[in-house]
Backbone as JSON, one array per atom type, in Angstrom:
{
  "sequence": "XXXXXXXXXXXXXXXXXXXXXXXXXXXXXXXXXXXXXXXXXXXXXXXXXXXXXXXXXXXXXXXXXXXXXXXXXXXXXXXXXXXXXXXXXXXXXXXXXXXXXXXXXXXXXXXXXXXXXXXXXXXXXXXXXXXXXXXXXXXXXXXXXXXXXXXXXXXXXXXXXXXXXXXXXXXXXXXXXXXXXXXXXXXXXXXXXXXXXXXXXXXXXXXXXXXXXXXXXXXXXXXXXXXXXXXXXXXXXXXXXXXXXXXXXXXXXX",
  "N": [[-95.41, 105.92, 80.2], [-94.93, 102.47, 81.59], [-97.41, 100.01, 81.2], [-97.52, 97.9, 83.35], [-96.73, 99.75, 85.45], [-99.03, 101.35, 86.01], [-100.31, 99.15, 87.07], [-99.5, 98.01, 89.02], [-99.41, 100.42, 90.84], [-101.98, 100.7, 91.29], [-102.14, 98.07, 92.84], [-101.81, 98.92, 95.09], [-102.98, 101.22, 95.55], [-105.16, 100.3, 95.62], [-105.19, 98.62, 98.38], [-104.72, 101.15, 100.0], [-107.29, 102.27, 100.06], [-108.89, 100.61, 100.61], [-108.01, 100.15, 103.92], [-107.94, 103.15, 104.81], [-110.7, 103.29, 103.74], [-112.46, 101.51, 105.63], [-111.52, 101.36, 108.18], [-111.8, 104.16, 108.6], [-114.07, 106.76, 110.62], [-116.9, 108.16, 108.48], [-117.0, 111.23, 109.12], [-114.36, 111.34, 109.1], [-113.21, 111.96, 106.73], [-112.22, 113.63, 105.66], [-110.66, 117.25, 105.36], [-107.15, 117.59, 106.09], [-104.84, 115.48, 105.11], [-101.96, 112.84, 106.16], [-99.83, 110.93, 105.0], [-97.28, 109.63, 106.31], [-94.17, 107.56, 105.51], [-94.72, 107.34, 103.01], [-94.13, 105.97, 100.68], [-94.91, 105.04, 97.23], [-97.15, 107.21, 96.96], [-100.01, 105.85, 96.85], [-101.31, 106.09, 99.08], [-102.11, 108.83, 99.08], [-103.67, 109.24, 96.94], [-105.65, 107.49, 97.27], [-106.8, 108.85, 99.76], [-107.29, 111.47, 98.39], [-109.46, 110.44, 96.93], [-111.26, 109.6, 98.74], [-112.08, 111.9, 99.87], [-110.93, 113.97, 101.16], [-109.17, 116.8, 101.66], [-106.6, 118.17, 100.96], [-103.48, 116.57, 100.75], [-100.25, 114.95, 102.24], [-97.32, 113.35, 101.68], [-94.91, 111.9, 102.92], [-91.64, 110.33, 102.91], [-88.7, 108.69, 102.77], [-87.48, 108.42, 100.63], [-87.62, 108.22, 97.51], [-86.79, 106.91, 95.62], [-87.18, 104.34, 95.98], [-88.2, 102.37, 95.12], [-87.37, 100.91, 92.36], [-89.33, 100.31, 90.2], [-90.55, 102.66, 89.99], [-91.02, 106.36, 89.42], [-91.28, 109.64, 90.64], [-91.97, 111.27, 89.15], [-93.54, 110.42, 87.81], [-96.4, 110.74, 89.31], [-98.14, 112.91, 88.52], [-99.28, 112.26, 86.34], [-100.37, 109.72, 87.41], [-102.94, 110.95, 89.24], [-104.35, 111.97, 87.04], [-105.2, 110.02, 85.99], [-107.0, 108.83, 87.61], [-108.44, 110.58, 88.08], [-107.68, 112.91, 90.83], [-107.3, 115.55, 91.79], [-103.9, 116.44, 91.61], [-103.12, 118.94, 92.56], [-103.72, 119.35, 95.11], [-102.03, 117.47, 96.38], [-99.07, 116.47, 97.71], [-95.65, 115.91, 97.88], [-93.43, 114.9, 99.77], [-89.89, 114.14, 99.78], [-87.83, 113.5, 102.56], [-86.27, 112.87, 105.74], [-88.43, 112.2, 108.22], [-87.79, 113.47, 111.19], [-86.29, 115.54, 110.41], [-88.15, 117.17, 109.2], [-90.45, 119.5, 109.88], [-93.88, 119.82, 110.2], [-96.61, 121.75, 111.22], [-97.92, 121.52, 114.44], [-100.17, 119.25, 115.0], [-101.8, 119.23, 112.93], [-103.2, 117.91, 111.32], [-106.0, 115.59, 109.81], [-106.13, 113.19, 109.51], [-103.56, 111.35, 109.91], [-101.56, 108.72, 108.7], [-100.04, 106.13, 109.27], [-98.6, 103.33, 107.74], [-98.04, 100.18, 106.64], [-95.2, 100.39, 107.44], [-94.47, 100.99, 110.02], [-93.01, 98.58, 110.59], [-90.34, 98.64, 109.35], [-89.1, 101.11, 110.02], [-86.18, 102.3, 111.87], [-86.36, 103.23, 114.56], [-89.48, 102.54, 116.02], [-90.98, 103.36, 118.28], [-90.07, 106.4, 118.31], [-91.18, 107.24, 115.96], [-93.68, 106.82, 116.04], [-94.55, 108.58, 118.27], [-93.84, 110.83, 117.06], [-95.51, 111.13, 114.54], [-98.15, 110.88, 116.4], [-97.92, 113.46, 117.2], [-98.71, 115.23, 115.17], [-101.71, 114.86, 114.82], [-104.77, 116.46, 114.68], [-106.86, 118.12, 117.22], [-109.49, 116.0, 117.78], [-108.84, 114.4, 115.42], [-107.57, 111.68, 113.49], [-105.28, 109.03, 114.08], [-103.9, 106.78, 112.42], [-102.77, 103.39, 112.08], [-101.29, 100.46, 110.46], [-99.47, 97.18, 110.36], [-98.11, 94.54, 108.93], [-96.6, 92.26, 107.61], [-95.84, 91.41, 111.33], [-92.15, 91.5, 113.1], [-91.53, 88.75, 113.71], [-93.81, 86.83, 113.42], [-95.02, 84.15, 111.17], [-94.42, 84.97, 107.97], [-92.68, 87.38, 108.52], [-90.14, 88.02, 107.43], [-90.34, 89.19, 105.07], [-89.62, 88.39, 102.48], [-91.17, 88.19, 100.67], [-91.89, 86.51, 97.96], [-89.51, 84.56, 98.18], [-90.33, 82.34, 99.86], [-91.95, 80.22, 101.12], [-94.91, 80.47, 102.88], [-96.74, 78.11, 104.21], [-94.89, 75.92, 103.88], [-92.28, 76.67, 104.51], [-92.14, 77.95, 106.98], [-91.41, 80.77, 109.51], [-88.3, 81.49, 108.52], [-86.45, 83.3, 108.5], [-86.23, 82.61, 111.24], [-84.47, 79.99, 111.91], [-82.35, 78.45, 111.95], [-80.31, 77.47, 109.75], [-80.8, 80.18, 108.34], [-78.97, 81.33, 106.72], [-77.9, 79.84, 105.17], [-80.42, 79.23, 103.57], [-80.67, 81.5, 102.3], [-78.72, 81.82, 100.42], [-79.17, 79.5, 98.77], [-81.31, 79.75, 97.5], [-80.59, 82.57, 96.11], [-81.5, 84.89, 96.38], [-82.17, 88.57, 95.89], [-80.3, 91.86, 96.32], [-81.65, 93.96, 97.11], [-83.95, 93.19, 98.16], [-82.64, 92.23, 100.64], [-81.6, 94.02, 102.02], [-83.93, 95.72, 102.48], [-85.04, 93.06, 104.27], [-82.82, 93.24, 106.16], [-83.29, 95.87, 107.56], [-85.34, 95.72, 108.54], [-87.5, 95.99, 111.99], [-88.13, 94.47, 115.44], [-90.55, 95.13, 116.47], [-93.12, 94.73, 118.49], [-96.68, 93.8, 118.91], [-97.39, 94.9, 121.25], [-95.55, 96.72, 122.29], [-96.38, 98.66, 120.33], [-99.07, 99.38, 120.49], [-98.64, 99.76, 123.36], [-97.21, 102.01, 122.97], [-98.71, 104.2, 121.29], [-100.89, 104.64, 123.06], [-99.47, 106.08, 125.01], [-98.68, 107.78, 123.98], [-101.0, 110.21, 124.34], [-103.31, 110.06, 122.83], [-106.37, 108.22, 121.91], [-107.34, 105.05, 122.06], [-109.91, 104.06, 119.45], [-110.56, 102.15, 117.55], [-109.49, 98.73, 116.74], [-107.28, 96.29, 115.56], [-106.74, 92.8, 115.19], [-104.42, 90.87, 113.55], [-104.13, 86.84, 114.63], [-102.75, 84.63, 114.59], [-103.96, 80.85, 114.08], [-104.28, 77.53, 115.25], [-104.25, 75.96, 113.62], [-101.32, 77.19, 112.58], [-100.13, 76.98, 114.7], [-99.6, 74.62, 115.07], [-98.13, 74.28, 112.67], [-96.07, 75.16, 113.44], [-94.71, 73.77, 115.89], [-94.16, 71.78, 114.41], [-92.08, 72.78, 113.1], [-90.19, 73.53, 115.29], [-87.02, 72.88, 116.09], [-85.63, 73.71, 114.06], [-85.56, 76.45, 114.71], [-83.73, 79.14, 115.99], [-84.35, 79.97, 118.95], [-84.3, 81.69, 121.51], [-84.5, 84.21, 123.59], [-86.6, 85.15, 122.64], [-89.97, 85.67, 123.03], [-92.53, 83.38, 122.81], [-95.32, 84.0, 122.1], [-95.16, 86.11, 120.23], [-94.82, 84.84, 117.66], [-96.88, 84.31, 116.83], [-98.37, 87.07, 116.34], [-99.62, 88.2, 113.77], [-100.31, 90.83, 112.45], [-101.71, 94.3, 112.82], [-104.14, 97.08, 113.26], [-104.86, 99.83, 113.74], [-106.9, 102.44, 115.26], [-106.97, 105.85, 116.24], [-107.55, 108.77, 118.77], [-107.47, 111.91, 119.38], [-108.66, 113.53, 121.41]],
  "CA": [[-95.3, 105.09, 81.4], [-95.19, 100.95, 81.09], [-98.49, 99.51, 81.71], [-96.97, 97.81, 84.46], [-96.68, 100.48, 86.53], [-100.2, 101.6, 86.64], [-100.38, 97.87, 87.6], [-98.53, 97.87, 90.54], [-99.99, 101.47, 91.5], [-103.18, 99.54, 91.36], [-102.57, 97.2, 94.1], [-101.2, 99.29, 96.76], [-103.88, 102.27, 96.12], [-106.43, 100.04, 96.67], [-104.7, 98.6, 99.29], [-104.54, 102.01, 101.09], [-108.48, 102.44, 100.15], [-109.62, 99.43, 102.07], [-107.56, 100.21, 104.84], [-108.81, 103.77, 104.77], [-112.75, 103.49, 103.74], [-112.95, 100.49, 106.07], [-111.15, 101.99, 109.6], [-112.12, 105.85, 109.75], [-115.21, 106.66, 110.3], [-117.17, 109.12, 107.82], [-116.58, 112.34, 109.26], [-113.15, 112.15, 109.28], [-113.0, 111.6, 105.48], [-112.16, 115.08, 105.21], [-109.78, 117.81, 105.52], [-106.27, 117.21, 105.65], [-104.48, 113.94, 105.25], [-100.62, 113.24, 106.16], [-99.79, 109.42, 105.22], [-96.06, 109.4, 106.7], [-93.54, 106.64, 105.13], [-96.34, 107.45, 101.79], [-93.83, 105.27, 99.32], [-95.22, 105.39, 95.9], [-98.35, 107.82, 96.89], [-101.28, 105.41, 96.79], [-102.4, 106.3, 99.95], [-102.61, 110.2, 98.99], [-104.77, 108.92, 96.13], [-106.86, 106.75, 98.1], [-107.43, 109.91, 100.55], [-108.36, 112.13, 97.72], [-110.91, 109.89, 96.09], [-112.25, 109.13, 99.73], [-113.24, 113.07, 100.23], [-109.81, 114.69, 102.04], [-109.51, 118.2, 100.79], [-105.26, 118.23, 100.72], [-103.22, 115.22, 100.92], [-98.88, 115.31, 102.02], [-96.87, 112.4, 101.9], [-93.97, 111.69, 103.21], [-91.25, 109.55, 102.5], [-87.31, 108.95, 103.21], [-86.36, 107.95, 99.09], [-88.99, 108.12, 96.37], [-86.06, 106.06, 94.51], [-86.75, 102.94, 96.66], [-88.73, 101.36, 93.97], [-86.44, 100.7, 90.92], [-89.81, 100.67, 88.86], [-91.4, 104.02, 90.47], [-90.87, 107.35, 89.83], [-91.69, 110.36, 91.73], [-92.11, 112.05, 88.04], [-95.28, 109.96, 87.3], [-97.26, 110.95, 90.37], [-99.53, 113.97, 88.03], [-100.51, 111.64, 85.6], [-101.31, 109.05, 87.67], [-103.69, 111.63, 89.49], [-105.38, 112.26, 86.14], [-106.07, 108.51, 86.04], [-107.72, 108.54, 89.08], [-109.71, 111.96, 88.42], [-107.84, 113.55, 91.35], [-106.8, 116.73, 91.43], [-103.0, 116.6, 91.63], [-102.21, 119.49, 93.26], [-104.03, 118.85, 96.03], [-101.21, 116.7, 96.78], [-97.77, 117.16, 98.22], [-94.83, 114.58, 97.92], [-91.95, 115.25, 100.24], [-88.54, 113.15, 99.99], [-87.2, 113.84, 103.34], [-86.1, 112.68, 106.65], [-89.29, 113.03, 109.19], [-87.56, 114.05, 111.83], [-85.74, 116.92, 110.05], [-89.14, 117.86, 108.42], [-91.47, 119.94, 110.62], [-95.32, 119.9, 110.08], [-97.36, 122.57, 112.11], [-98.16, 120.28, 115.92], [-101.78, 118.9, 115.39], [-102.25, 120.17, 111.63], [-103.98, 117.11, 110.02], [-107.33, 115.42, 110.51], [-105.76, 111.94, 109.88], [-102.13, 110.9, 110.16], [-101.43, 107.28, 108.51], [-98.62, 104.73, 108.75], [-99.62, 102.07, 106.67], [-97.19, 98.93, 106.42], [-93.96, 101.47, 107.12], [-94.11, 101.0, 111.2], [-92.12, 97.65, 110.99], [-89.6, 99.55, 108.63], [-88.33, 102.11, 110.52], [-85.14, 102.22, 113.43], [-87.34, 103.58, 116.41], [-91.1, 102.79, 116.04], [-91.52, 104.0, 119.14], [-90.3, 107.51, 117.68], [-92.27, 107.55, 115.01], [-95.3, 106.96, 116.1], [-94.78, 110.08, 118.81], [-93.85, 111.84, 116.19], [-96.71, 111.18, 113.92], [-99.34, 111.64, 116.79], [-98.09, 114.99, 117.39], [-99.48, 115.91, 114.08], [-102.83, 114.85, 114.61], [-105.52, 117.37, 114.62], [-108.39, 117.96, 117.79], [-111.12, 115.04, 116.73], [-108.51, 113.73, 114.74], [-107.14, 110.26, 113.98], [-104.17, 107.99, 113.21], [-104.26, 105.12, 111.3], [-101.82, 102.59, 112.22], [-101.57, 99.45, 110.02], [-98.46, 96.78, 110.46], [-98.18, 93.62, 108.43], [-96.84, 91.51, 109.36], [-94.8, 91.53, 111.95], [-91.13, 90.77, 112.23], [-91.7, 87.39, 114.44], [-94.7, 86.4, 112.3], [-94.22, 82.89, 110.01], [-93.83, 85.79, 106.96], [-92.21, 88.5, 109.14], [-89.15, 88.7, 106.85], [-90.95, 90.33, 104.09], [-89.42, 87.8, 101.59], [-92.81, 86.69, 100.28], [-91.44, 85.65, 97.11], [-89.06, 83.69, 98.24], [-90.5, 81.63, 100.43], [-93.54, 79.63, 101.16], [-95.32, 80.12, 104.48], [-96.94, 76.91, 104.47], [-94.01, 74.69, 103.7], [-91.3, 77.48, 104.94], [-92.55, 79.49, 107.75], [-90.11, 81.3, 109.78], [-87.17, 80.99, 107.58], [-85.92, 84.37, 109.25], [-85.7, 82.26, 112.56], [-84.04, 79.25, 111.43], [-80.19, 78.47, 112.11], [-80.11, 77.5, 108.39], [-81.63, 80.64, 107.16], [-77.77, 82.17, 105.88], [-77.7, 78.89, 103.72], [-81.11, 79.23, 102.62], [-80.44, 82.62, 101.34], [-78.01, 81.6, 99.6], [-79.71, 78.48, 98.0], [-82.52, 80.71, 96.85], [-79.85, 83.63, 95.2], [-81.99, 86.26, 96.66], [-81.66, 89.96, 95.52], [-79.69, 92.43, 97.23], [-82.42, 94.62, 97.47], [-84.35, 92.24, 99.02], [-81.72, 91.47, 101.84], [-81.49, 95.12, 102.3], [-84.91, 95.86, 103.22], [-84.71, 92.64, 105.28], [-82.29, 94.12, 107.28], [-83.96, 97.38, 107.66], [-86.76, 95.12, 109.82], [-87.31, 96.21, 113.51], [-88.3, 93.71, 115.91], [-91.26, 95.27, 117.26], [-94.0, 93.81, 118.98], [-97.95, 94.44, 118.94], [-97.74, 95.51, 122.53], [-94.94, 98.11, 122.07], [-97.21, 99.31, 119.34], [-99.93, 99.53, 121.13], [-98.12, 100.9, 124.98], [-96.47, 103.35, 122.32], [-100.05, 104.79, 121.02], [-101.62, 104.76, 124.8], [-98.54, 106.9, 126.0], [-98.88, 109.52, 123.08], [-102.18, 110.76, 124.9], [-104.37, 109.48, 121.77], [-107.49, 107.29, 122.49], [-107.95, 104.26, 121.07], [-111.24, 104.08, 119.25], [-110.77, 100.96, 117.03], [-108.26, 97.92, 117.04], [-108.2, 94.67, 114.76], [-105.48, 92.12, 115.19], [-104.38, 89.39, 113.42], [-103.42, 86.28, 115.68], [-102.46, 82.86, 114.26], [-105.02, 80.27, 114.56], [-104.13, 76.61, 115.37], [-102.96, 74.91, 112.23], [-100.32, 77.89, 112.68], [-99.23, 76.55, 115.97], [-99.31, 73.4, 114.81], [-97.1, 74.42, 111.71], [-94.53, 75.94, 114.59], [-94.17, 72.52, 116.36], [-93.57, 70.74, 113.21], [-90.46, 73.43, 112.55], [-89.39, 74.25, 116.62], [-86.43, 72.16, 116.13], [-84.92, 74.23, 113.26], [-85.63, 77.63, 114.42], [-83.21, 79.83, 116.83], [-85.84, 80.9, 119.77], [-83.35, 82.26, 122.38], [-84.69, 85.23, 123.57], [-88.09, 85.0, 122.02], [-91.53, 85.3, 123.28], [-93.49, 82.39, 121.74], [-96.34, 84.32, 121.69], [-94.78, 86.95, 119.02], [-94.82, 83.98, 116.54], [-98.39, 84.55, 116.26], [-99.12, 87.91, 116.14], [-100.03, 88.31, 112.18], [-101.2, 92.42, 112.04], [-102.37, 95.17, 113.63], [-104.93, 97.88, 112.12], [-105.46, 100.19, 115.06], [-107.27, 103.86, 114.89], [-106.72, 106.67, 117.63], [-108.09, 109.84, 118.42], [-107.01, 113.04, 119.98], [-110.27, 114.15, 122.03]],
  "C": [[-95.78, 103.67, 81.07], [-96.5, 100.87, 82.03], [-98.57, 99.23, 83.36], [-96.99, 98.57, 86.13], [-97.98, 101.11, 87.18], [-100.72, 100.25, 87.44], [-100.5, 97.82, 88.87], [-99.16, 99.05, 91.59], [-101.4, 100.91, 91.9], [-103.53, 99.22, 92.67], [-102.63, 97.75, 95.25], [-102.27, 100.61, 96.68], [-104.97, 101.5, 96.23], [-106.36, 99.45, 97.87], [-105.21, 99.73, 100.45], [-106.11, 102.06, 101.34], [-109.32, 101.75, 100.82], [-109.5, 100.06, 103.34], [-108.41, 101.95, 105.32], [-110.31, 103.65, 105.46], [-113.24, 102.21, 104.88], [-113.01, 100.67, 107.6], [-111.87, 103.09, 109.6], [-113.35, 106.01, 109.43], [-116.07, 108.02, 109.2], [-116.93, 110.64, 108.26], [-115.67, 112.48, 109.41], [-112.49, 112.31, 107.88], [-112.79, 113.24, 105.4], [-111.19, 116.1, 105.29], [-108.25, 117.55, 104.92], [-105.53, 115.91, 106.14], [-102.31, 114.14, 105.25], [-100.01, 111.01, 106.06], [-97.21, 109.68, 105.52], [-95.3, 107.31, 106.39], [-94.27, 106.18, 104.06], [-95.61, 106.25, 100.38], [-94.09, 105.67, 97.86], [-96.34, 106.99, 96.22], [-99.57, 107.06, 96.77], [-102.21, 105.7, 97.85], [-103.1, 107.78, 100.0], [-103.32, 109.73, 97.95], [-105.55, 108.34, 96.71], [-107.57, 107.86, 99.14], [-107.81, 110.83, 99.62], [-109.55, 111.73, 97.42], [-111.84, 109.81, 97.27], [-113.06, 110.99, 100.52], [-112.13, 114.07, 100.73], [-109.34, 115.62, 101.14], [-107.65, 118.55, 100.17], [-104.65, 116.73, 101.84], [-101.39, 115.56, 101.22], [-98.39, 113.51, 102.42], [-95.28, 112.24, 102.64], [-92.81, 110.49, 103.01], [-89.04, 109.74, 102.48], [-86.32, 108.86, 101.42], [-87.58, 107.36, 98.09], [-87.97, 107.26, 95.34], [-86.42, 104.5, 95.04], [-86.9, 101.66, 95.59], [-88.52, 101.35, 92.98], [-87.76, 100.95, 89.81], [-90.76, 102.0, 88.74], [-90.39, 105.17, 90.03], [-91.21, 108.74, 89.94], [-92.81, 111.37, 90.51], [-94.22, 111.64, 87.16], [-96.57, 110.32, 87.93], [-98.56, 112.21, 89.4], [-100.42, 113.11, 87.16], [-101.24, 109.96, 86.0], [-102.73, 109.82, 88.74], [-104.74, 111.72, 88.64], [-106.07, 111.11, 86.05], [-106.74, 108.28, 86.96], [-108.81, 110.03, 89.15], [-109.57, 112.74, 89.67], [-107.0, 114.57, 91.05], [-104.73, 116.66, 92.04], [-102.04, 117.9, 92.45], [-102.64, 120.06, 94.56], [-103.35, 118.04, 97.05], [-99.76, 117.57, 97.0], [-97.15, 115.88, 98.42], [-93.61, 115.16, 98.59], [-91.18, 114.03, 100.83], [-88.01, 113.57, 101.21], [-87.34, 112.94, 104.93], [-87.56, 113.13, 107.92], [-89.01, 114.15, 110.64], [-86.42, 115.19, 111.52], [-86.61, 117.72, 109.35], [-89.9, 118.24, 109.24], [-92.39, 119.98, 110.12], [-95.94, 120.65, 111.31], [-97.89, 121.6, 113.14], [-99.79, 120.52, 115.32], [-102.3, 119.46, 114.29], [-103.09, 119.16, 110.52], [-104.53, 116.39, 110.65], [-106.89, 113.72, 110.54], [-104.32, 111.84, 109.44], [-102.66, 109.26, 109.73], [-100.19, 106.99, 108.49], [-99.05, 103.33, 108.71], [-98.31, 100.99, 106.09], [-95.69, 99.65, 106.01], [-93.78, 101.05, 108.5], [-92.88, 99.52, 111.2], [-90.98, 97.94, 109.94], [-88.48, 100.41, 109.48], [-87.34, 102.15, 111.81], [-85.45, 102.26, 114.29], [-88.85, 103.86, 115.98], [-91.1, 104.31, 116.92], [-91.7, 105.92, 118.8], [-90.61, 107.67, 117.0], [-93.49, 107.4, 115.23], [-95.44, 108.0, 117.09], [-94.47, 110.73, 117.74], [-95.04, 111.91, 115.51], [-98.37, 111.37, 114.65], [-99.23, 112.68, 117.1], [-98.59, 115.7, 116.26], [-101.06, 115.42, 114.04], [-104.07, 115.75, 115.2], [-106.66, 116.71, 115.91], [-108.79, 116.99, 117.03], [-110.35, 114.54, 115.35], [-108.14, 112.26, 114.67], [-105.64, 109.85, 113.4], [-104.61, 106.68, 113.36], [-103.21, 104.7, 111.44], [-102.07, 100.73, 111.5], [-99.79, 98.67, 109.77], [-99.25, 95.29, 109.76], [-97.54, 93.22, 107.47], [-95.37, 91.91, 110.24], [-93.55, 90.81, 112.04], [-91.12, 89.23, 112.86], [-92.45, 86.5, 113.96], [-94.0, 85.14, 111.4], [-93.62, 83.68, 108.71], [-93.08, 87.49, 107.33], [-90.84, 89.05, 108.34], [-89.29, 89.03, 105.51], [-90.4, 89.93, 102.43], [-90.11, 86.81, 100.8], [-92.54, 86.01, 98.66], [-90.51, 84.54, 97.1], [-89.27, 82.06, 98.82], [-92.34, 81.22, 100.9], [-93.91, 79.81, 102.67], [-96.2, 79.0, 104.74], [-95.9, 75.73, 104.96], [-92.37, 75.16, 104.7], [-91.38, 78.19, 105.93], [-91.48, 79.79, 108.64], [-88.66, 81.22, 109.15], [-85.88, 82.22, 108.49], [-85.07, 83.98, 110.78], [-85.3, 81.04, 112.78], [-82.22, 79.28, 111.69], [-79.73, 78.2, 111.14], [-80.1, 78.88, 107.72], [-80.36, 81.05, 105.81], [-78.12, 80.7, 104.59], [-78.64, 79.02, 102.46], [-81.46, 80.41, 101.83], [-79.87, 82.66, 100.1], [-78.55, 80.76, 98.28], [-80.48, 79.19, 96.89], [-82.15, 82.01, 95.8], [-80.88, 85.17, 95.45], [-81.36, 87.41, 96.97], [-81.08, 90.76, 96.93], [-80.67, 93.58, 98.14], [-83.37, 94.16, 98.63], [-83.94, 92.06, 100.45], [-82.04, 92.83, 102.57], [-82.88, 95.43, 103.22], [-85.23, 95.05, 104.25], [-84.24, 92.92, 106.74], [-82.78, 95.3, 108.02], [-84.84, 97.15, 108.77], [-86.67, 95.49, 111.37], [-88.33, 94.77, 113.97], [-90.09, 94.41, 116.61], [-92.77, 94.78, 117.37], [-95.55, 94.49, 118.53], [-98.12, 95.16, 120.46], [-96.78, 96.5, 122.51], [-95.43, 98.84, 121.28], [-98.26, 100.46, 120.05], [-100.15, 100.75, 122.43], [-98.27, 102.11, 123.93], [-97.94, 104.61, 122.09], [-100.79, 105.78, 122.06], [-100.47, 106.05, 125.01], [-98.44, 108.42, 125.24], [-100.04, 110.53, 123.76], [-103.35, 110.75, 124.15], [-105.1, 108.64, 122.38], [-107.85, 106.43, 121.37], [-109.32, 103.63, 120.82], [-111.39, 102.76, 118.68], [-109.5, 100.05, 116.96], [-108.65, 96.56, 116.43], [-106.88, 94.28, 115.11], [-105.46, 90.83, 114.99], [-103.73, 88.06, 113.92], [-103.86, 84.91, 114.62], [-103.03, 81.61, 114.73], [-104.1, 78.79, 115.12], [-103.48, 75.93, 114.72], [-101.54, 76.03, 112.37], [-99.35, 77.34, 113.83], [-98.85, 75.3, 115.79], [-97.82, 72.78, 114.06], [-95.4, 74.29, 112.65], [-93.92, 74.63, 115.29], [-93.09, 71.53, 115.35], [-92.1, 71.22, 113.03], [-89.5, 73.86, 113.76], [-88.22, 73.77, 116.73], [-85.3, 73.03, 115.08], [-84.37, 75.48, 113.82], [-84.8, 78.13, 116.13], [-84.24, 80.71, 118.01], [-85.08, 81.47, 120.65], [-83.79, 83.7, 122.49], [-85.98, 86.1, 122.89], [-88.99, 84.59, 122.67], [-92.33, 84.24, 122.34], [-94.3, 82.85, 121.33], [-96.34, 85.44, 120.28], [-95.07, 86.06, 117.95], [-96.22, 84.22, 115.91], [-99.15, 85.51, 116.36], [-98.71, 88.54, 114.66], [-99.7, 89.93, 112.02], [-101.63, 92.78, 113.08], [-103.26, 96.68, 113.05], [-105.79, 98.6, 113.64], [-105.21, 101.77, 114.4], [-107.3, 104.7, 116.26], [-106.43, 107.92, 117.18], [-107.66, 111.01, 119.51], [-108.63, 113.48, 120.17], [-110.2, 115.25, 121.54]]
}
């Protein structure tokens, strides 16, 4: 396996480990873990090392990532000193995959909610798997309204470029730029959804929200937005979406 790739595994399991060791609180470090829309697996590594006794992932195409694959997942386990078969990687459709109602102590979706066709159904779906005195872990970032909401952080500068997504140029500046197909693809893939449909959505599952961080766009951000309101297609846009960054919200089944 190229260096590289432990590289890359790197960022995004410690990624999950922040997000993790930083939201739930110590007693829930335990049992079983279900990170839904799991990608590579960093976040089932980040839940072993953090104490969680069996780990399942989920995931619609373990091919997504041209330099991942699914085949490496034991020995990056050994690199990490966890036990490998402790783990569970399933390629499949969530809603054609059943999980026992209320069978895991934390449920995560971890920068997958602005991804998917119907939040809203996915996140009922994923709190029906959360266990009594359990939690879900909900982490979005950023969103698709956001100055970097179209997830083309290489292409573009959010200082100099922000909204590019909401721009009446942007087809040109796609073009200009020769950005990948892959790229476009996942673009497309983007749902529109808000921090407050997030949020309602959560509330209406019958979960209780225990913790809630959110990132909101300070001043020089609004400032930025003036400088570019002239470019950008707003029709049908809440202003206030522009500046909601993230959301990193935990909720608990009494």
């Amino acid at each position: 396996m190229d260096a590289s790739v432990y590289e890359q595994f790197e960022d995004r399991r410690s990624h999950a480990w922040e997000k993790l060791d930083g939201a739930l609180p110590d007693g829930i470090k335990r049992g079983r873990f279900l990170d839904i829309g799991c990608g590579i697996g960093n976040g089932l590594v980040a839940a072993l090392q953090l104490g969680f006794q069996s780990a399942v992932g989920i995931d619609r195409d373990f091919g997504e990532f041209v330099w991942w694959d699914a085949g490496y997942f034991d020995a990056i386990c050994r690199r990490y000193d966890v036990e490998a078969d402790r783990a569970v990687l399933v390629e499949a459709d969530l809603f054609e995959t059943k999980f026992a109602a209320q069978a895991f102590d934390c449920v995560m979706l971890l920068d997958s909610i602005e991804h998917v066709p119907e939040p809203a159904a996915f996140i009922t779906e994923a709190a029906g798997y959360v266990a009594p005195g359990g939690v879900l872990l909900l982490d979005t970032s950023p969103f698709y309204y956001s100055r970097q909401g179209h997830h083309l952080f290489s292409y573009f500068d959010p200082e100099t470029e922000p909204w590019p997504h909401l721009r009446h140029d942007f087809e040109e500046m796609i073009q200009a730029r020769n950005v990948d197909d892959w790229s476009m693809q996942r673009f497309h893939e983007l749902n529109r959804t808000t921090y407050k449909h997030v949020r309602d959505t959560i509330t209406r599952t019958g979960l209780e929200i225990v913790t809630e961080q959110q990132g909101i766009a300070g001043d020089e951000t609004r400032e930025l937005f003036e400088h570019h309101r002239q470019a950008m297609n707003l029709a049908g846009i809440n202003e206030e979406w522009l500046f909601e960054e993230w959301v990193l919200i935990v909720a608990t089944r009494a």
